[in-house]
Structures are given as C-alpha cells and as structure tokens.
DRENLO-260735 format. One record per residue: residue in one letter; x, y, z of N, C-alpha, C, O in turn. Coordinates in steps of 0.05 Angstrom, whole numbers, plus 5000, padded with zeros to 4 digits. Layout:
BEGIN
residu|npx|npy|npz|capx|capy|capz|cpx|cpy|cpz|opx|opy|opz
A|X|Y|Z|X|Y|Z|X|Y|Z|X|Y|Z
...
***
This chain:
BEGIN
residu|npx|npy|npz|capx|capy|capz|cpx|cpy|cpz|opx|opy|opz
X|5487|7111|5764|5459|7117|5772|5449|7141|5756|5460|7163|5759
X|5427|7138|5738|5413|7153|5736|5407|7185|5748|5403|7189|5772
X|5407|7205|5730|5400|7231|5748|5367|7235|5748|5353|7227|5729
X|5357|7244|5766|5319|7239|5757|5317|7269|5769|5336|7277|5782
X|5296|7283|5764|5303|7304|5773|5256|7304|5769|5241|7296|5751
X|5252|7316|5792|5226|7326|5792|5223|7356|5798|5232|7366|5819
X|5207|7372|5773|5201|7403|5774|5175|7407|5775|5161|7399|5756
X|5163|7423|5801|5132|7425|5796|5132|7448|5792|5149|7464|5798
X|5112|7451|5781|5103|7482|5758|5110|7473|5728|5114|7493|5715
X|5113|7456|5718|5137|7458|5701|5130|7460|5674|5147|7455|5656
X|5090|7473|5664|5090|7459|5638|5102|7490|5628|5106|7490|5604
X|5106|7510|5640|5109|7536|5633|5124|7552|5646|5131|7546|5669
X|5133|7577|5633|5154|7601|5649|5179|7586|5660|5181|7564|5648
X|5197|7589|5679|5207|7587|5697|5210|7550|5688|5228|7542|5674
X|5189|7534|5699|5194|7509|5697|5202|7497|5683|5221|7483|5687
X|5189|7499|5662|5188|7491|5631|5214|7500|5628|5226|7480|5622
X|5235|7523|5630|5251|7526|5623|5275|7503|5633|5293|7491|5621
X|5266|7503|5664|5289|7482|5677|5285|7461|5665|5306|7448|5661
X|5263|7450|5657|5270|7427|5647|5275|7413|5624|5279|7389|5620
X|5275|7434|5607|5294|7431|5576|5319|7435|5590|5334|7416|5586
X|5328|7455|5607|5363|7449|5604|5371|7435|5625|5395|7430|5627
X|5350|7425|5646|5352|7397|5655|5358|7378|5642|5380|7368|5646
X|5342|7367|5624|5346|7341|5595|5382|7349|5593|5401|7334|5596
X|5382|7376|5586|5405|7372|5567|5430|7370|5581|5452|7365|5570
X|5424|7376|5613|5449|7365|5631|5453|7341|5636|5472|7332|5650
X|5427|7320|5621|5429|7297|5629|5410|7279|5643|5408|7255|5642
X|5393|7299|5658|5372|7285|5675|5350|7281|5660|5338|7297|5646
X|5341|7248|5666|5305|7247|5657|5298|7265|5687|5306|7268|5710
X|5273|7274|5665|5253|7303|5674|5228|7292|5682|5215|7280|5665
X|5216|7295|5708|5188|7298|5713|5167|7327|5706|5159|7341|5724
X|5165|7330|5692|5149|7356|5681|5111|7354|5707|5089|7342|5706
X|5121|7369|5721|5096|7365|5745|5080|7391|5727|5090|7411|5716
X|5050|7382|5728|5040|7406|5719|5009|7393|5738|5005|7370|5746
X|4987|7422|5740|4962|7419|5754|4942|7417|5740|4927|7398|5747
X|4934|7432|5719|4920|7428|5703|4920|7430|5662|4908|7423|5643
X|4943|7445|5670|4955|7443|5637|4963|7419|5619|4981|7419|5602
X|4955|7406|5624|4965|7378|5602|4975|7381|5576|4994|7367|5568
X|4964|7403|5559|4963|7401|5544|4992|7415|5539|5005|7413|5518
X|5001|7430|5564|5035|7448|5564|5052|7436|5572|5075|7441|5567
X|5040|7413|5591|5073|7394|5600|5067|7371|5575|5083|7353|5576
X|5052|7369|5559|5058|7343|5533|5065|7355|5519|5074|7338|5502
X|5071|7387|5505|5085|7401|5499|5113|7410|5503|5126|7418|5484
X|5125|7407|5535|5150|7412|5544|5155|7378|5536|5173|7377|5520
X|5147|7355|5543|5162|7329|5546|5172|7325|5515|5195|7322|5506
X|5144|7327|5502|5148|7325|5476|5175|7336|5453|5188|7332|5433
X|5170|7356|5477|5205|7375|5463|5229|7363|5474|5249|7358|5460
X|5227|7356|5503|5245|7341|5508|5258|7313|5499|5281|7306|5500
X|5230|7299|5489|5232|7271|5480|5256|7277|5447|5278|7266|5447
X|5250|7291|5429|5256|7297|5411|5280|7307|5402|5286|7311|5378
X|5298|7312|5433|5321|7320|5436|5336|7292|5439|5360|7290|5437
X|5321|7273|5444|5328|7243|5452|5336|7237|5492|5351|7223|5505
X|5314|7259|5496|5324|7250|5524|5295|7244|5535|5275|7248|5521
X|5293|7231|5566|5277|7222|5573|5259|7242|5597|5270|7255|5615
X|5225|7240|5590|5214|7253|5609|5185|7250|5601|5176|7242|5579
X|5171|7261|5627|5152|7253|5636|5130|7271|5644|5137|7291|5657
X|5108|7269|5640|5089|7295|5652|5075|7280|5669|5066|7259|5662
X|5071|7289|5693|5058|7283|5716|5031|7299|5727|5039|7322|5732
X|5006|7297|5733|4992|7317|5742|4989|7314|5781|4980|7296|5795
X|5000|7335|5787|4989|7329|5817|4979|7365|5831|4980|7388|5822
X|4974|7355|5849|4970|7394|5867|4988|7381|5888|4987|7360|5902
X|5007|7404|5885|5026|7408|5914|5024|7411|5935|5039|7406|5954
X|4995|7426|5935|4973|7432|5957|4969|7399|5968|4970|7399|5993
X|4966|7383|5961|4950|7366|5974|4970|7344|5975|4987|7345|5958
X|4970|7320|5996|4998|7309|6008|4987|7284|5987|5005|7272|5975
X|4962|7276|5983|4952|7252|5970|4968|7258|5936|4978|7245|5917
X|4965|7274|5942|4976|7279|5910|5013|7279|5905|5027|7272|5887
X|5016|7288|5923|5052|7298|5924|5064|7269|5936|5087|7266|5928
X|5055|7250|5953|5055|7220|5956|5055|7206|5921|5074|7197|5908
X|5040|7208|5918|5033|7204|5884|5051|7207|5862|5060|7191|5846
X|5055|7233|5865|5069|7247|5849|5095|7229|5849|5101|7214|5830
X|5107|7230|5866|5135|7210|5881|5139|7181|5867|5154|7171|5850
X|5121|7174|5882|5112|7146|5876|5116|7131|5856|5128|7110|5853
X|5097|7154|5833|5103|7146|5797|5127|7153|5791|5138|7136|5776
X|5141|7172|5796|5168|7176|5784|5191|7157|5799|5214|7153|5791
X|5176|7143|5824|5208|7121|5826|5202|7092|5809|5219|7075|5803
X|5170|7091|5804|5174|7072|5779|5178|7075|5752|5188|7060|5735
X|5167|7098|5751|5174|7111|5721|5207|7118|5699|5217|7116|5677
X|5210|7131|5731|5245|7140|5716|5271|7130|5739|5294|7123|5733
X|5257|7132|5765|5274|7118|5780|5276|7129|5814|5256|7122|5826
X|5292|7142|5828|5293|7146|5846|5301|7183|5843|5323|7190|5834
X|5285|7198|5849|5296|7229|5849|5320|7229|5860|5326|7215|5879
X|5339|7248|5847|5358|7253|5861|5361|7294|5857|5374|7309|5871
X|5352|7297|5846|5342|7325|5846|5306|7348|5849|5291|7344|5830
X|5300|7360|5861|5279|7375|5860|5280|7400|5860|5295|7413|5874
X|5266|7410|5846|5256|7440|5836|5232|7441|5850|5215|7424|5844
X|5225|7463|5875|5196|7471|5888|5193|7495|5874|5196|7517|5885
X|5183|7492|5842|5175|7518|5821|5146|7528|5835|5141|7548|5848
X|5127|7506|5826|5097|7507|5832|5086|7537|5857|5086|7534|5882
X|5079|7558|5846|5069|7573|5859|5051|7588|5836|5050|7585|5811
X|5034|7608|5861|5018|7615|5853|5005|7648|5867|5002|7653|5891
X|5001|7659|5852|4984|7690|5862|4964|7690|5851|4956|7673|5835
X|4950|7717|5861|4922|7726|5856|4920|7756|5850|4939|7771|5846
X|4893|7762|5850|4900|7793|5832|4907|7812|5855|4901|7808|5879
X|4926|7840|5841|4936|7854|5862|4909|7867|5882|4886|7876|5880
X|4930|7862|5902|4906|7884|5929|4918|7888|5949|4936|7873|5957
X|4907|7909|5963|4916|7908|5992|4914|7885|6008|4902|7866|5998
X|4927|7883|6034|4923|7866|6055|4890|7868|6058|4876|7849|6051
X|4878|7899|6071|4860|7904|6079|4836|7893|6064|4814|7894|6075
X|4838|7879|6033|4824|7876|6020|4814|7836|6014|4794|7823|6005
X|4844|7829|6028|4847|7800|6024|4828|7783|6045|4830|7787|6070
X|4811|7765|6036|4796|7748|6061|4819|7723|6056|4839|7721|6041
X|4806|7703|6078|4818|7677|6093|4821|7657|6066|4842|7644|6065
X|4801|7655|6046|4800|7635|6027|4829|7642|6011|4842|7623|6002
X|4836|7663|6008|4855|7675|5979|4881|7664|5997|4897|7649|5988
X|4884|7674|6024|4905|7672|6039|4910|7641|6037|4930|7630|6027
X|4894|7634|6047|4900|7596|6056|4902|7590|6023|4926|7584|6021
X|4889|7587|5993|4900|7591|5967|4937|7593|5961|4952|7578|5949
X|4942|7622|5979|4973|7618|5972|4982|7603|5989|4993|7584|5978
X|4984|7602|6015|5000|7589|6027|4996|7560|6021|5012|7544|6030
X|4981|7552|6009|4983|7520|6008|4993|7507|5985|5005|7485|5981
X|4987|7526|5970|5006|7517|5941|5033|7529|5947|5053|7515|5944
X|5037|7558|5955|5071|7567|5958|5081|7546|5981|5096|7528|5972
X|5074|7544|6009|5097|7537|6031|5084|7512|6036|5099|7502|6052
X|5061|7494|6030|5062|7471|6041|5063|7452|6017|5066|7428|6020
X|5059|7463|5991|5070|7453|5966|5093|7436|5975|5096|7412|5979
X|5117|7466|5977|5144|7460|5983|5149|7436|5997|5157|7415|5988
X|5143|7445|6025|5151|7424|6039|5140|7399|6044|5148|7384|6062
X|5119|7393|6024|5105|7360|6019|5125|7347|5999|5136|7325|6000
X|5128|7369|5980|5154|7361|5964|5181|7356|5966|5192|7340|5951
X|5195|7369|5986|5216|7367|6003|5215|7344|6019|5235|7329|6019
X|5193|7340|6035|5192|7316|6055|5197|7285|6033|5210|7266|6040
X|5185|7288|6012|5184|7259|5994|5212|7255|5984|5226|7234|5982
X|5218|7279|5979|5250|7282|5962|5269|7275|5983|5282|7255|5976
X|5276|7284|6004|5289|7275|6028|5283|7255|6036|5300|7244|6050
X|5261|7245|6031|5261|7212|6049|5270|7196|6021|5263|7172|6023
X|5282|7201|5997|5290|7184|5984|5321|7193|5980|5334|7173|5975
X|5336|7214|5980|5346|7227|5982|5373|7213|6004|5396|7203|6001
X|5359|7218|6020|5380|7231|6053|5388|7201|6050|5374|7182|6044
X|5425|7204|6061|5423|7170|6073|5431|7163|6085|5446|7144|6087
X|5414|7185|6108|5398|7167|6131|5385|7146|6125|5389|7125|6138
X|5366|7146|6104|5342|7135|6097|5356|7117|6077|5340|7099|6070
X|5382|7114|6063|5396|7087|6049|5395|7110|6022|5402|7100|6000
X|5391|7129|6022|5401|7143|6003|5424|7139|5990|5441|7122|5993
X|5423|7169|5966|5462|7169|5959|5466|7197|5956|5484|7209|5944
X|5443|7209|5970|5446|7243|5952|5423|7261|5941|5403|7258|5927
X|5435|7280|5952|5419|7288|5924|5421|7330|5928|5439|7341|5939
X|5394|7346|5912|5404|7378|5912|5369|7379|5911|5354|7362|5901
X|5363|7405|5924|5338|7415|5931|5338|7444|5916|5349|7462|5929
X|5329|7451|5894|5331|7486|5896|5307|7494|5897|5293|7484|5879
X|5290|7513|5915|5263|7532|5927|5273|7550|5902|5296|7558|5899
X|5244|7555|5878|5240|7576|5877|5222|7601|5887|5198|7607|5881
X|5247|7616|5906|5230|7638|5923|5223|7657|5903|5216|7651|5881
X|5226|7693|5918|5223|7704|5896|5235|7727|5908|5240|7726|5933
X|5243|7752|5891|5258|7776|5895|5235|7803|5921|5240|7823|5934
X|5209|7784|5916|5188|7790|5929|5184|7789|5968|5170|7801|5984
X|5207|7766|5969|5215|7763|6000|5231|7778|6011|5236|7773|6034
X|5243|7800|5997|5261|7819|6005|5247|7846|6002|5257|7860|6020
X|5229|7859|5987|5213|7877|5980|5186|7876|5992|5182|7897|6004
X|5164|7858|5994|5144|7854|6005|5129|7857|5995|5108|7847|6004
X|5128|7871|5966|5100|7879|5950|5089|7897|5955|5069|7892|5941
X|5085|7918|5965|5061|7921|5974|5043|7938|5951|5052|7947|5930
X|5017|7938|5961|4997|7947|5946|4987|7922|5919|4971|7924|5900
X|5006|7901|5927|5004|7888|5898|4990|7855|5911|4967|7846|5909
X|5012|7846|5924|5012|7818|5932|5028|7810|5958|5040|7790|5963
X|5025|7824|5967|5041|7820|6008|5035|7789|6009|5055|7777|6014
X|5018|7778|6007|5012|7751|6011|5039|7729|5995|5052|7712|6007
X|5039|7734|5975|5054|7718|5958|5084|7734|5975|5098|7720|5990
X|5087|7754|5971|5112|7761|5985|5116|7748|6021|5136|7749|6035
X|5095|7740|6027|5106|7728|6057|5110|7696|6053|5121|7680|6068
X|5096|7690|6024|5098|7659|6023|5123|7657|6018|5135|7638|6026
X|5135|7674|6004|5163|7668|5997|5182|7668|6010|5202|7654|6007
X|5176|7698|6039|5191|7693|6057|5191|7667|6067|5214|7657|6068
X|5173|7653|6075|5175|7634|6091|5190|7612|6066|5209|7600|6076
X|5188|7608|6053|5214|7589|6040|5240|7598|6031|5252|7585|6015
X|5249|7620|6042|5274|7625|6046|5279|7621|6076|5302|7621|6082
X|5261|7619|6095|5280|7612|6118|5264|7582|6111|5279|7569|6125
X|5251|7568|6104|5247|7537|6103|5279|7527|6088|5295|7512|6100
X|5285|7541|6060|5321|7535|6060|5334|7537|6076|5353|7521|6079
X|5331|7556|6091|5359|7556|6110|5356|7531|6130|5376|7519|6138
X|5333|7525|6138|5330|7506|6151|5333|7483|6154|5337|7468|6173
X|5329|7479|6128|5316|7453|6117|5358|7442|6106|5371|7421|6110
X|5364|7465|6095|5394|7466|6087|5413|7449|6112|5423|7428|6107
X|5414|7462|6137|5428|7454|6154|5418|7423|6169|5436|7406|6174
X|5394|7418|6173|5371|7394|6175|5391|7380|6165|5406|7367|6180
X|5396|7381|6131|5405|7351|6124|5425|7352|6107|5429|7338|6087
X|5442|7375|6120|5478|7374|6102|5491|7345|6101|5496|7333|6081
X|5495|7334|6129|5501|7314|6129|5494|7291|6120|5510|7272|6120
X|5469|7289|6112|5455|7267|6097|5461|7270|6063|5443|7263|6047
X|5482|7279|6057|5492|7280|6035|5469|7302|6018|5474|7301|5994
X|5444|7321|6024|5435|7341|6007|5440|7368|6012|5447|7379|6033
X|5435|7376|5987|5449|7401|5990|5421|7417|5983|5409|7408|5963
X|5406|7442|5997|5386|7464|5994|5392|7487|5981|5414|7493|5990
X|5387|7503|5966|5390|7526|5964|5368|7535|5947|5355|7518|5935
X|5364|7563|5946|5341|7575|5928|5355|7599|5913|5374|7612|5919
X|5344|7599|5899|5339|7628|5872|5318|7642|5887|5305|7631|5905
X|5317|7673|5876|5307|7696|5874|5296|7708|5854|5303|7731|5853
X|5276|7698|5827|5276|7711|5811|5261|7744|5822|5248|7749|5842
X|5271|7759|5800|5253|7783|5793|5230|7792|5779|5215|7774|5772
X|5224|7808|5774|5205|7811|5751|5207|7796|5727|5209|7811|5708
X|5208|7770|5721|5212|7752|5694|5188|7756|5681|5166|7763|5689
X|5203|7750|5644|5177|7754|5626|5164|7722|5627|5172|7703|5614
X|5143|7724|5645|5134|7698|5643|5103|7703|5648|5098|7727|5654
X|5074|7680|5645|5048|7686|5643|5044|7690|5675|5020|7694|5677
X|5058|7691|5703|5044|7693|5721|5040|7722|5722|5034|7729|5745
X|5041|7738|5710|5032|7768|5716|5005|7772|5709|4988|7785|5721
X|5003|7752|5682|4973|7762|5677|4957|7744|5700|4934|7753|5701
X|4960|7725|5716|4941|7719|5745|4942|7735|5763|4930|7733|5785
X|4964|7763|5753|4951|7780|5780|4941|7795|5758|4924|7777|5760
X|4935|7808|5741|4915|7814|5726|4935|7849|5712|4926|7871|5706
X|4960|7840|5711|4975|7858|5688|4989|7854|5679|5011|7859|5689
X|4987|7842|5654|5005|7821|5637|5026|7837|5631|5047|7824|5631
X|5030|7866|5623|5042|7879|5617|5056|7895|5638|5062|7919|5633
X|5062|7880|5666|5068|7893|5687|5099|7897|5684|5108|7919|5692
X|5107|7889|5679|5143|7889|5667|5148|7905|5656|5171|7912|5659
X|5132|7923|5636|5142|7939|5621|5127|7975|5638|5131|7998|5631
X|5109|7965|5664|5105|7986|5683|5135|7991|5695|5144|8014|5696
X|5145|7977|5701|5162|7969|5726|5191|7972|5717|5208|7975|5734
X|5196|7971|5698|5219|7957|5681|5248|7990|5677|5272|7990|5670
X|5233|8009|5684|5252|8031|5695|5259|8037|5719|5268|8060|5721
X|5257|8019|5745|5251|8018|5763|5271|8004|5773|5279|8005|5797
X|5284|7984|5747|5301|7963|5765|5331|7976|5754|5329|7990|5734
X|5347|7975|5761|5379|7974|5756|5382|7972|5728|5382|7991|5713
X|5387|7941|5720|5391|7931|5683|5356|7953|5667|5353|7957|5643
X|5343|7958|5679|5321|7967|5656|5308|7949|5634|5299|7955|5612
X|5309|7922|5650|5293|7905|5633|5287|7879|5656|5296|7877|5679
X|5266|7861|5637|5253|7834|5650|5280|7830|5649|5300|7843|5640
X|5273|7792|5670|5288|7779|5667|5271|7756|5652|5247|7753|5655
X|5290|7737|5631|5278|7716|5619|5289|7696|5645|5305|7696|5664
X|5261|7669|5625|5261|7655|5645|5288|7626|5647|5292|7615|5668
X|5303|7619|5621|5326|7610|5616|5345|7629|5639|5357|7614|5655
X|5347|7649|5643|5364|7654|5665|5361|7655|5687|5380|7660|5702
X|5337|7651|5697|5330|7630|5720|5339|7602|5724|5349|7594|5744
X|5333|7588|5701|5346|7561|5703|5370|7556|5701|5381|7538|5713
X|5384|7573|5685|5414|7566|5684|5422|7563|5714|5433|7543|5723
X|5416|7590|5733|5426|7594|5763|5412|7566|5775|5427|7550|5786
X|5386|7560|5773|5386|7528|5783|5394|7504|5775|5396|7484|5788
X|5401|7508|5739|5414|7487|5747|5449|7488|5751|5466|7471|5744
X|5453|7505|5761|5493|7512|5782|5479|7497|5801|5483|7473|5804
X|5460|7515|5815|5463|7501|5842|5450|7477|5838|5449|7469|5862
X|5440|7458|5824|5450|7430|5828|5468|7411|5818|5469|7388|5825
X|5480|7419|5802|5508|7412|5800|5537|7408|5819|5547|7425|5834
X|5543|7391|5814|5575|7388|5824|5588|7412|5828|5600|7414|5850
X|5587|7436|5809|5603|7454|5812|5591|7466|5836|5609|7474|5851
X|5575|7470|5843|5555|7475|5865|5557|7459|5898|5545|7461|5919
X|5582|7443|5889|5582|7421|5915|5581|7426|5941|5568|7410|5955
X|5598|7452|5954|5597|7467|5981|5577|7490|5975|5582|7514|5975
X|5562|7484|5971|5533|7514|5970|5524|7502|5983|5537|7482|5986
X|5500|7504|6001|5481|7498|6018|5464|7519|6031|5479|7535|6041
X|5439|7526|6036|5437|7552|6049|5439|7576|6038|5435|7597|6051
X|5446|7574|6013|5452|7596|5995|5424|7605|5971|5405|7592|5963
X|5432|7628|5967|5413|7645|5954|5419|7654|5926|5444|7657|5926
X|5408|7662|5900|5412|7669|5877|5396|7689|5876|5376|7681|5865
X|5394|7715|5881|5380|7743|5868|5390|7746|5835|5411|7750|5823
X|5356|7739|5827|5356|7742|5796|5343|7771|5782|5331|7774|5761
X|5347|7782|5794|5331|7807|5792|5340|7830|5780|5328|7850|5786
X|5359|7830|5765|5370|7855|5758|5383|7876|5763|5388|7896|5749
X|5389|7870|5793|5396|7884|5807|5379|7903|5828|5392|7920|5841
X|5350|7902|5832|5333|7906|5839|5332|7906|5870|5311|7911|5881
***
C-alpha cells in the first residue's frame, strides 16, 4: 500500500519543507496551499523532479466544504491518506489582548483549531479501523508559543496552539486503538515568512539572544522531528510532544 500523506500550509516555511523530505521517505505528497499556487507548483514541481509523486491542492481549513474536498481529491488522486500534517496556521500583527476585536479572534481560531480538527476528522475516518482502515500517524503543528503565551505580541495565536496540544492529547488516546498514532511538534522562533504577517520580518534576529542555542531554528528541522514521529521508528509515541525551540 501506498504511503499518501496530506500537509496543509505546505507551499512554504515549515510545510514545504515536510514535504520534500516527505517525497524522499517515500510518500506521494498533497502540497495543500490557500492562495499561493504559484508556491505549491513550485514545491510539487521540485518534488516531481526528484521522480516522486505529488500534488497541489487549494482548500481553507477554515471551511469544512473545502477540507471534505480537499480529502476527496486526494483519495482519487493518490489514494487513501495514511498520514497528516495540521501545518496550515495563521497570525496577525502584534498587539495586545486589549487591542484585539471579535473578527481577528474568530480569523485565528478557525484556521489554527478548527482547521485542525476538520482535518483530523477526514483523516481518521479513513484512517481508523474502526472505519475498515489500516492505519495511519497525525502530527499538529503547535507552537513553542503554547507554553510562553506571547504576550504583548500574539496571545491569540498562543491560545490557538494551546488548544491543539490538548486536542493531541485527546484526540491521541480517542484512537490508539484504531491503529493511529497523534503527536505534535513545538516549533520555535523558525526562519520562516510568518513573521513578516505579524509585521517583523526581522523578529528572530530581535529575539535570537534570548533563546539558549542563540539562533533561529530552520525549517528542515522541523520536519525531520515530523517526519520521526510518523515513522515506524516512532511506533509507541502517541500523545507526545517535540519542543523545537532551542532550548527556549
């Protein structure tokens, strides 16, 4: 059987990374992207060229019509998922709480925590076998932000993330027995473009005496830690966590 593996976020940073060394562990790649086309026919294209197989997909995680969709095409396209990456998030420029209205709030939470779990729900119902499954590995990327909180910067994005570290733990025990396995990463400050959406692209190099190692983290060592935890060698993890942060 086939490995299929679907990553949303994926035409850039973080995603994009998993899914070049996705390809190269073997799996055709769904490259999920929202509005970048022109960065996930860029990541496939690289992938294609390596001689492995993949795919760019457009959907919003936000929305269930789309993440139904999203599914859908990849079990005719490449086959049945047996792996998922919940990359797809998103912030806004730094601010206080006191400063945030209802529109920005409902913004993150729907792309960070109901993204996730529209994506989780599709992956598990092909997945689990309960459902005639054979398997499969879930990794949440949270962030180093669920342990710190942000503040002054992005408290918002820091509670979305809490909430998908206990959605792993949850979601982990939910369906050990149905042959999947949950776990998430923690990146840190990575050199990747979501800094400039909160509006300091050069925030890493504010910050970057601050942490333990004294530097970013790149975004290849993010993926290497996801792709352990979906691997075999990974087989009793479940519920488990990866702090990528530098020690931070």
């Amino acid at each position: 059987m086939e490995k299929v593996i679907v990553i949303t976020g994926a035409s850039r940073g973080i995603g994009a990374a998993t899914a070049y060394l996705a390809a190269d562990k073997g799996y055709a790649v769904c490259v999920n992207y929202l509005r970048n086309q022109e960065a996930a026919k860029k990541v496939v294209d690289g992938i294609k060229k390596l001689g492995n197989k993949a795919i760019a997909l457009s959907a919003d995680v936000a929305s269930e019509t789309d993440v139904i969709a999203l599914f859908n095409s990849v079990d005719r396209q490449l086959g049945t998922v047996t792996a998922l990456v919940n990359n797809a998030g998103i912030l806004e420029q730094q601010m206080r709480v006191e400063n945030m209205d209802a529109n920005r709030l409902q913004r993150i939470l729907a792309t960070n925590i109901i993204g996730s779990f529209l994506c989780a729900r599709e992956a598990v119902k092909r997945m689990s076998t309960k459902h005639g499954g054979t398997g499969g590995a879930i990794v949440n990327v949270s962030s180093g932000a669920s342990r710190l909180g942000s503040p002054g910067e992005y408290v918002d994005y820091a509670a979305s993330k809490g909430a998908i570290d206990t959605m792993t733990i949850g979601l982990a025990k939910e369906v050990a027995e149905e042959g999947i396995r949950v776990n998430a990463v923690r990146p840190g400050f990575i050199d990747t473009e979501i800094h400039a959406s909160g509006g300091e692209p050069d925030r890493i190099e504010r910050v970057k005496e601050f942490i333990p190692m004294k530097r970013g983290g790149q975004a290849i060592e993010v993926a290497t830690a996801i792709l352990w935890l979906l691997s075999a060698e990974a087989s009793y993890t479940t519920g488990s966590f990866i702090d990528i942060t530098g020690g931070k």
